[in-house]
C-alpha positions as CSV (number, residue, x, y, z in Angstrom):
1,X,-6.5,-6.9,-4.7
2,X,-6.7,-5.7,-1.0
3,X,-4.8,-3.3,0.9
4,X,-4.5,-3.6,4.5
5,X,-4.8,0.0,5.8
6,X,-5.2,2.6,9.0
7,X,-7.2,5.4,8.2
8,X,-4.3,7.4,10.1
9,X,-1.0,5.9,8.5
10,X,0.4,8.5,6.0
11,X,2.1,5.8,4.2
12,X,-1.1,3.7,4.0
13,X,-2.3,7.1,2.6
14,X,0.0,7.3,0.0
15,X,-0.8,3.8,-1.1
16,X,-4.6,4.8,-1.2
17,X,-3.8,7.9,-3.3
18,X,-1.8,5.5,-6.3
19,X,-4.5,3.5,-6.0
20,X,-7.0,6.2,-6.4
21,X,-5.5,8.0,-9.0
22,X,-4.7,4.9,-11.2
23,X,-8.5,4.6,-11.0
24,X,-8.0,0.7,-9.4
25,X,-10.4,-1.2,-7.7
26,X,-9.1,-2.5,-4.2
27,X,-10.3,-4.1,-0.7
28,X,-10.1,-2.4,2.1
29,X,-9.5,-4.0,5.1
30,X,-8.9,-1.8,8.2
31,X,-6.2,-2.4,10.5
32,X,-6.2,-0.6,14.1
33,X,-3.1,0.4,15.1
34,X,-4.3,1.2,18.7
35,X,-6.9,-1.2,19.8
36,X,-6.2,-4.2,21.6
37,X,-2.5,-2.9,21.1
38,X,-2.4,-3.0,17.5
39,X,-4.4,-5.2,15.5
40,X,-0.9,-5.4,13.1
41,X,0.5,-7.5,16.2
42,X,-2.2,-10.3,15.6
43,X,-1.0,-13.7,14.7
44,X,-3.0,-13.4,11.5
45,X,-1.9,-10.1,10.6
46,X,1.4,-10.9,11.7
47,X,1.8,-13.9,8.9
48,X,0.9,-11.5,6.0
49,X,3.2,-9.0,6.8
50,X,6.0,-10.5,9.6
51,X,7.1,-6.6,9.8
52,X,3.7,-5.4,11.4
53,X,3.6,-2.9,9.6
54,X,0.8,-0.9,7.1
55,X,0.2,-1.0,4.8
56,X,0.7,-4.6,3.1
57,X,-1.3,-4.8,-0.2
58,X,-2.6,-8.3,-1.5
59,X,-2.7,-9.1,-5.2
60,X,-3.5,-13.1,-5.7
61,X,-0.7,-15.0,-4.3
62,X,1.7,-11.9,-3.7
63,X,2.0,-9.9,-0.6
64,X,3.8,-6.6,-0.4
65,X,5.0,-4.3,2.2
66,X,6.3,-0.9,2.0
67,X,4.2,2.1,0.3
68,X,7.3,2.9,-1.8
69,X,7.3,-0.9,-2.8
70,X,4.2,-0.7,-3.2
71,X,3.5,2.2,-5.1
72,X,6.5,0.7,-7.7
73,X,4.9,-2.7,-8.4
74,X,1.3,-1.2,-9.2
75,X,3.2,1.5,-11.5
76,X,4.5,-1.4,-13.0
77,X,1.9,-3.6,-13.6
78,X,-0.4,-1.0,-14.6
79,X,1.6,1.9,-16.0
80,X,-1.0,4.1,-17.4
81,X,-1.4,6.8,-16.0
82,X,2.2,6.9,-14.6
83,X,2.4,8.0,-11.2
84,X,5.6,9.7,-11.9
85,X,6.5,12.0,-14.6
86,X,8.9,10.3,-17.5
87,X,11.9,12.6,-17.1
88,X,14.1,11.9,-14.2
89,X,14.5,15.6,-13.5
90,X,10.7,15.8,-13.2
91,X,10.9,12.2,-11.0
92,X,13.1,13.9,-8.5
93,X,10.6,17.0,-7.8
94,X,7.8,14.9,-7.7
């Protein structure tokens, strides 16, 4: 698995911390918003995610985009621990 990250993209971030707190193993690889204006504009980038966006996570053949998207797929392939309480009053505050 790899995400495609910036060190300064909150929703990158919020990738990072399911990640981390699922305990996962992923790739980094770091995409520069700024330099060269915008690595995420590259024509290699571009084909992995034609948004331009961060983060885009990699797992085998898949390629995702959007942290919420994100975030729902490796809940679901990996559900333990949940990221998001089981009651949907306690899903809301969260």
């Amino acid at each position: 698995m790899e995400l495609f990250s910036y060190w300064r993209s909150s929703a990158a971030y919020r990738v990072r911390i399911g990640l981390n707190l699922k305990g996962l193993d992923c790739a980094l690889t770091p995409v520069h918003l700024l330099r060269d204006g915008g690595q995420q504009h590259a024509a290699g980038y571009a084909r992995l995610n034609p948004q331009e966006l961060v983060p885009t996570l990699r797992h085998g053949e898949l390629l995702l985009s959007q942290s919420l998207a994100i975030l729902e797929y490796l809940d679901e392939v990996w559900p333990a621990p949940p990221l998001l309480p089981p009651d949907p009053a306690g899903r809301a505050r969260a």
